[in-house]
Every structure is written in structure tokens, then in C-alpha cells.
C-alpha positions as CSV (number, residue, x, y, z in Angstrom):
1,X,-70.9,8.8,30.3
2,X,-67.2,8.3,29.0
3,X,-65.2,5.7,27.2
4,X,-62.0,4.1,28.7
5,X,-58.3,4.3,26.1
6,X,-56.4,1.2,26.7
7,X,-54.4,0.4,29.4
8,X,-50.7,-0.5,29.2
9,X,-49.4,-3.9,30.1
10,X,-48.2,-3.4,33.3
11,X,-51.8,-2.2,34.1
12,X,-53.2,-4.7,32.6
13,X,-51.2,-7.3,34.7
14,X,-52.3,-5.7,38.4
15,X,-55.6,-6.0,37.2
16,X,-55.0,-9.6,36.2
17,X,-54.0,-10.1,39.6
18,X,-56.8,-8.1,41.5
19,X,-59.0,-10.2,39.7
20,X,-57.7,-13.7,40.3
21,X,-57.8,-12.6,43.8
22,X,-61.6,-11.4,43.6
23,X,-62.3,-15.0,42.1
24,X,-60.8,-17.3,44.6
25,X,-62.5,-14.9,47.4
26,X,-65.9,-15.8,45.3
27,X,-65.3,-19.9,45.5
28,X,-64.5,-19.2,49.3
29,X,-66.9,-17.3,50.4
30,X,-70.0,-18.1,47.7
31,X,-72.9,-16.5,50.1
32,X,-70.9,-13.9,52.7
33,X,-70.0,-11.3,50.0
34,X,-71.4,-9.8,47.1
35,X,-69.2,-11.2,44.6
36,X,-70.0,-14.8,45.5
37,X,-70.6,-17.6,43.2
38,X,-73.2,-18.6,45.4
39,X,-75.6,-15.6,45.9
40,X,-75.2,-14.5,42.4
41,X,-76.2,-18.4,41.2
42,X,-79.1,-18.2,44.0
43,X,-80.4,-14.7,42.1
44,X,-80.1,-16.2,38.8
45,X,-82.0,-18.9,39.4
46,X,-84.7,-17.4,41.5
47,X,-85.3,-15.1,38.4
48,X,-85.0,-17.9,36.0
49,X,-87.5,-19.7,37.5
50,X,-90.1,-17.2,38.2
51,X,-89.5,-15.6,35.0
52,X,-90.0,-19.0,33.4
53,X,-92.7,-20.5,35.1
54,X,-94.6,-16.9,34.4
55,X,-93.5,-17.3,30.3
56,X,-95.4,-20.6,30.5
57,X,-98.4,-19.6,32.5
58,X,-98.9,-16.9,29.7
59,X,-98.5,-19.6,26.8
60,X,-101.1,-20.8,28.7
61,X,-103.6,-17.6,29.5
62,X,-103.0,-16.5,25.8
63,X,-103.8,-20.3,24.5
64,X,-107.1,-20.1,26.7
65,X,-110.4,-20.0,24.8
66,X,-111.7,-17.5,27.0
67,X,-108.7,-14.7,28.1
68,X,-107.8,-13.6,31.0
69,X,-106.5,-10.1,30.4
70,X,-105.7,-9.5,33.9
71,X,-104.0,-13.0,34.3
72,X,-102.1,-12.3,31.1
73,X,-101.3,-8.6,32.4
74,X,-99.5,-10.4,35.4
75,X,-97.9,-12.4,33.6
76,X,-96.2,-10.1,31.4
77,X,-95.7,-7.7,34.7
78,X,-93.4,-10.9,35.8
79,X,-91.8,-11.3,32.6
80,X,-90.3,-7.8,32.2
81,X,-89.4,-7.4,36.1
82,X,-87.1,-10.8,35.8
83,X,-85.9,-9.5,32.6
84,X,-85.1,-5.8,33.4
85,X,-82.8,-7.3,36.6
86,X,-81.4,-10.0,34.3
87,X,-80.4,-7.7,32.0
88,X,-78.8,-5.3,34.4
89,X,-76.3,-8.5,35.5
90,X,-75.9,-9.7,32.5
91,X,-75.0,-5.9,30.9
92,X,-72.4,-5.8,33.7
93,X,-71.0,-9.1,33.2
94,X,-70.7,-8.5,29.8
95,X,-69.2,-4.7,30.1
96,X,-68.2,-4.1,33.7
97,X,-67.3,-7.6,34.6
98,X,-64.8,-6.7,36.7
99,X,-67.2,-5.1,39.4
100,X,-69.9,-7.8,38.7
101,X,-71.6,-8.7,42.1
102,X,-74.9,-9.5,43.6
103,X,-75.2,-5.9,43.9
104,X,-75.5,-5.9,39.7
105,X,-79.0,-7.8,39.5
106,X,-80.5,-4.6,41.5
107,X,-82.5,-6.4,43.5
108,X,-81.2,-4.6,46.5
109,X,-81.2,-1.3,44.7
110,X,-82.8,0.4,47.7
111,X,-85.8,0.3,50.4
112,X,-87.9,2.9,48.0
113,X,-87.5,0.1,44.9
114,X,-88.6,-2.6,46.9
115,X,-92.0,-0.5,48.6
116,X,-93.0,0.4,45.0
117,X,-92.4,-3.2,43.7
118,X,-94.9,-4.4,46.9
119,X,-97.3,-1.1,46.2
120,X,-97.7,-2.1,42.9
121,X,-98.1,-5.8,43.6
122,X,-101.0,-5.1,46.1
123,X,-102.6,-2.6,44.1
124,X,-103.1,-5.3,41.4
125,X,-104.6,-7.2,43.7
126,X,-107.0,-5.4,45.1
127,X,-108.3,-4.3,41.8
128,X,-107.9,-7.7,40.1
129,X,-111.5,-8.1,39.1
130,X,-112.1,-4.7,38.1
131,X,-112.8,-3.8,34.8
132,X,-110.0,-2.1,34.1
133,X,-107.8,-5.0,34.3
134,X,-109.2,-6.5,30.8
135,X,-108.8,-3.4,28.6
136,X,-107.1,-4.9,25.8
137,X,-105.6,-1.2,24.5
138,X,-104.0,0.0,27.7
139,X,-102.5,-3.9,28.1
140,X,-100.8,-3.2,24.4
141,X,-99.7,0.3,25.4
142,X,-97.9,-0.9,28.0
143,X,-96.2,-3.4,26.1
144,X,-95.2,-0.5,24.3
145,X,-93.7,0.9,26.9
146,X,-91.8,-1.6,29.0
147,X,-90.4,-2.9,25.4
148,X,-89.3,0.6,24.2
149,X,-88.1,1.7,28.1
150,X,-85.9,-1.3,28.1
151,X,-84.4,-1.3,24.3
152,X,-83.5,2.2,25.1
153,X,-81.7,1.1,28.6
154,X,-79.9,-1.4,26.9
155,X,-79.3,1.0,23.8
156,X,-77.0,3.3,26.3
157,X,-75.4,0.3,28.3
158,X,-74.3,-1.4,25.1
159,X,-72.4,2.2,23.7
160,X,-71.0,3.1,27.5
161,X,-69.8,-0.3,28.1
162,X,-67.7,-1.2,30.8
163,X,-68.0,2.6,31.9
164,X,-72.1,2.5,32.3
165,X,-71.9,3.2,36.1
166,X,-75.2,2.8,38.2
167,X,-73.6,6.0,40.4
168,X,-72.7,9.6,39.6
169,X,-69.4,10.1,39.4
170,X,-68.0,13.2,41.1
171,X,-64.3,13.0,39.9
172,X,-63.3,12.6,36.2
173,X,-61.5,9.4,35.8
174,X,-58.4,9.5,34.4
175,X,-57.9,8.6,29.9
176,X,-61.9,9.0,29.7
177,X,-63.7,11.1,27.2
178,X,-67.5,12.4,26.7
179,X,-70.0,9.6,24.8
180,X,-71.6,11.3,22.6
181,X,-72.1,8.4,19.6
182,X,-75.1,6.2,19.2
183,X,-78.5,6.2,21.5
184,X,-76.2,9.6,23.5
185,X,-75.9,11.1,20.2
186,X,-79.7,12.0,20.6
187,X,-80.5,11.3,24.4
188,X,-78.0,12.8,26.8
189,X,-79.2,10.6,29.8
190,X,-80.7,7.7,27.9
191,X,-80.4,5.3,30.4
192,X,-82.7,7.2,33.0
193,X,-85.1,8.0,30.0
194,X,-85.2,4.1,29.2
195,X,-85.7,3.2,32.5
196,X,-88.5,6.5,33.6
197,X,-90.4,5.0,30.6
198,X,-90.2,1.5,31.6
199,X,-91.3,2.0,35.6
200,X,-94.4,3.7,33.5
201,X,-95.0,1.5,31.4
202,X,-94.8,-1.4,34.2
203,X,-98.2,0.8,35.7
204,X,-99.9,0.7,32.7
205,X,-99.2,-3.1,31.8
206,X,-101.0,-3.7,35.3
207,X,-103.5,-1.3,34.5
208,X,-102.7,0.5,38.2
209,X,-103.9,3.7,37.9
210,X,-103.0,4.8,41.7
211,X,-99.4,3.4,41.7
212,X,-99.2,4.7,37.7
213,X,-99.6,8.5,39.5
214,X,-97.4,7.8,41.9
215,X,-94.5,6.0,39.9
216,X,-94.6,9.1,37.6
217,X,-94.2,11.8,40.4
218,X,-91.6,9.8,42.3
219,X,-89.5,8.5,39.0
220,X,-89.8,12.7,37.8
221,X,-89.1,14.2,41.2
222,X,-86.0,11.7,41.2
223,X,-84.7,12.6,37.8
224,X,-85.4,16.5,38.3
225,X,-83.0,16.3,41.0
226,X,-80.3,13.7,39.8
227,X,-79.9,14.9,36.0
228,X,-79.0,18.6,36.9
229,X,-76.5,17.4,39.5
230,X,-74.6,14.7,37.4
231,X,-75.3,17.4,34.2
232,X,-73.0,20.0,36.4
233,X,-70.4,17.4,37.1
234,X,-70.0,17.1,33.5
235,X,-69.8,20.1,32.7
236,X,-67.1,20.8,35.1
237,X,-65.3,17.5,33.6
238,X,-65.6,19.0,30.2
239,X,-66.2,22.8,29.7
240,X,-65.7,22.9,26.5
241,X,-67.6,19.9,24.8
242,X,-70.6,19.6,27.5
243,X,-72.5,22.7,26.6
244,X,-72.8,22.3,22.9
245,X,-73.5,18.5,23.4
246,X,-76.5,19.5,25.4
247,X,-77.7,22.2,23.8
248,X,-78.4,19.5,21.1
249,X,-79.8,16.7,22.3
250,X,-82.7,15.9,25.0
251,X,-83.4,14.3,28.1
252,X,-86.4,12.8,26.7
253,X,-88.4,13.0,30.3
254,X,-91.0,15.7,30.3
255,X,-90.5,18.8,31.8
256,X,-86.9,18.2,32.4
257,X,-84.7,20.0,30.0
């Protein structure tokens, strides 16, 4: 991950520009293209609501003289799926803002996301009366889990900042250097160790043990492959900080060193 120097004025000012230009294309066309007011407001409330309306239903499920642990499971499911994509926007408005787009909720992050989203969903509904689904401990685990996933997530966004990039990059921007300060100062690749942890926890939080197996094989065969290919980009970026700096830290996924 790197850190931008500042730019110079006259930088500053075609940037100034590219933006205004980016913004009136927004109020024009608000649905056509990704950075449009009006798909972005669409996404933002569709999670707002859902989210919302799943916050209260809890209140209510928690509130209830006789629990529901499965209902309350759901609940929480909801909760921390509108939150993870709400935070992904809102870390890019906040840090990338000038490549926010719809594209920064991630609710079109690919075909595979969206079949493990509907997986997971049916799978809890087929085994909504099981017992399973009222264990109190594995509902508290994966609290545990989803909360720590996502604080670590947001741990490395926050110290990348505007350079947190949702794609490998395979040529070494110009005035960047190596993060290796906060959250990166102990995870190299905190951000896929945040979110590995979450997609578990998500499993365990809906007590699905099928999709649980499944999650963890996909999400490890995935990071096995990406971490040593963005691990020997950066190396070639920097040959002479990258080994030391990960010959002391961790990926914090198991089995991947």
C-alpha cells in the first residue's frame, strides 16, 4: 500500500478541473454512469433502509420475552452486510473521493460475491428451524468476528487513505512510498485479513455450517493466489524495503505466509 507526497499547484488545478467536469457529468447523467448522483442516492438509500428496518426488527427480537435466536441472527446478518458496503463508499468518499462511484458500495463487486450472498441466504433458510440456529455461543462468536473482520478493514483503509485501491497495482505510481505505520506495521495485507475474517464470521453469525466450509475454502483459495502476486509486485516496486518489511510482520490468514 503506499502514501501519496503533495502535488504542486499546477497539478492541483487540472485536477480541480477534471473534477468539476466529473460533477456536472454526475447531475446530467444521475443513473447512466457510475458516478451519478442518482444511482449512488438509489444505493444509499436501499441500504439505509434495509439496514434500518433490520436495526429495528432486532430492537424488537432482542426486546421479545421469548428470543428468537435465529430471527435475531438474521437480523444482525443484515446489519453487518449494509454496513460492510456502507463503509466501503463512505471510506472512498472520505479518502479516494475523487474515484468515488457506484462501483465504491461493492455491490457489483462480481458474479462469485453475489452467488455466495444468495448461497448463504438460502442455506439459512432451509435450516431456519434447526437447532443450530438458537446456539447462543456460536451467535456471540460471530459477532466477534464480523466486528473484529471489519475494525481491522477499516483499521487499513483509514492509514492507506486515498491510496487504499480495491485492485493490484502492477506499475508503481509515481511520489508513492511503502505503508508500513499503524494496522500495516503488524499485518502486511490487513485489509484482506479484515475482510477473510469477516466473510467467516458472516457464516458463523448465521450459524451455516455448509456455506461456513465453503466461504473458507473459496475466501483462502482466493487470497493464496492474490497475496503472492501483489507481494511480488511490491517487491519489485521496492527491493530494498519489501523483504525486511515482510519478514516481520504477517498475513494473519492461516496457512498463507
Amino acid at each position: 500500500m503506499f502514501v501519496q507526497k503533495k502535488r504542486g499547484p499546477s497539478e492541483d488545478d487540472e485536477q480541480d478541473d477534471a473534477n468539476e467536469l466529473a460533477w456536472l457529468r454526475a447531475r446530467s447523467r444521475p443513473f447512466s454512469k457510475p458516478y451519478g448522483l442518482g444511482a449512488n442516492g438509489l444505493a444509499g438509500l436501499f441500504l439505509g433502509t434495509v439496514g434500518g428496518a433490520h436495526a429495528v426488527l432486532l430492537v424488537q427480537a432482542l426486546a421479545a420475552p421469548q428470543r428468537n435466536v435465529a430471527l435475531v441472527r438474521w437480523c444482525l446478518y443484515a446489519c453487518a452486510m449494509c454496513g460492510f458496503h456502507a463503509s466501503e463508499f463512505l471510506g472512498a468518499a472520505a479518502w479516494r473521493w475523487r474515484d468515488v462511484s457506484f462501483d465504491s458500495w461493492l455491490l457489483n463487486h462480481s458474479v462469485a460475491y453475489g452467488l455466495a450472498f444468495f448461497a448463504a441466504v438460502l442455506e439459512f433458510a432451509l435450516e431456519y428451524r434447526l437447532p443450530l440456529k438458537q446456539s447462543a455461543a456460536t451467535l456471540r462468536l460471530g459477532v466477534v468476528l464480523v466486528a473484529g473482520g471489519q475494525a481491522v478493514r477499516l483499521a487499513a483503509l483509514a492509514t492507506c487513505g486515498e491510496h487504499f485501491a480495491h485492485r493490484v497495482a502492477t506499475q508503481k505510481p509515481q511520489h508513492h512510498r511503502l505503508v508500513t505505520t499503524g494496522v500495516y506495521s503488524v499485518l502486511r495485507h490487513p485489509s484482506y485479513c479484515g475482510w477473510f475474517w469477516w466473510s467467516l464470521g458472516t457464516q458463523v453469525l448465521l450459524a451455516n455450517p455448509v456455506c461456513f466450509a465453503l466461504y473458507a475454502l473459496l475466501s483462502w483459495r482466493f487470497f493464496r493466489d492474490r497475496i503472492p502476486f501483489e507481494e511480488a509486485t511490491l517487491g519489485a516496486f521496492y527491493p530494498r524495503e519489501y523483504p525486511s518489511y515482510r519478514a516481520r510482520t504477517h498475513v494473519g490468514i492461516p496457512f498463507i505466509s
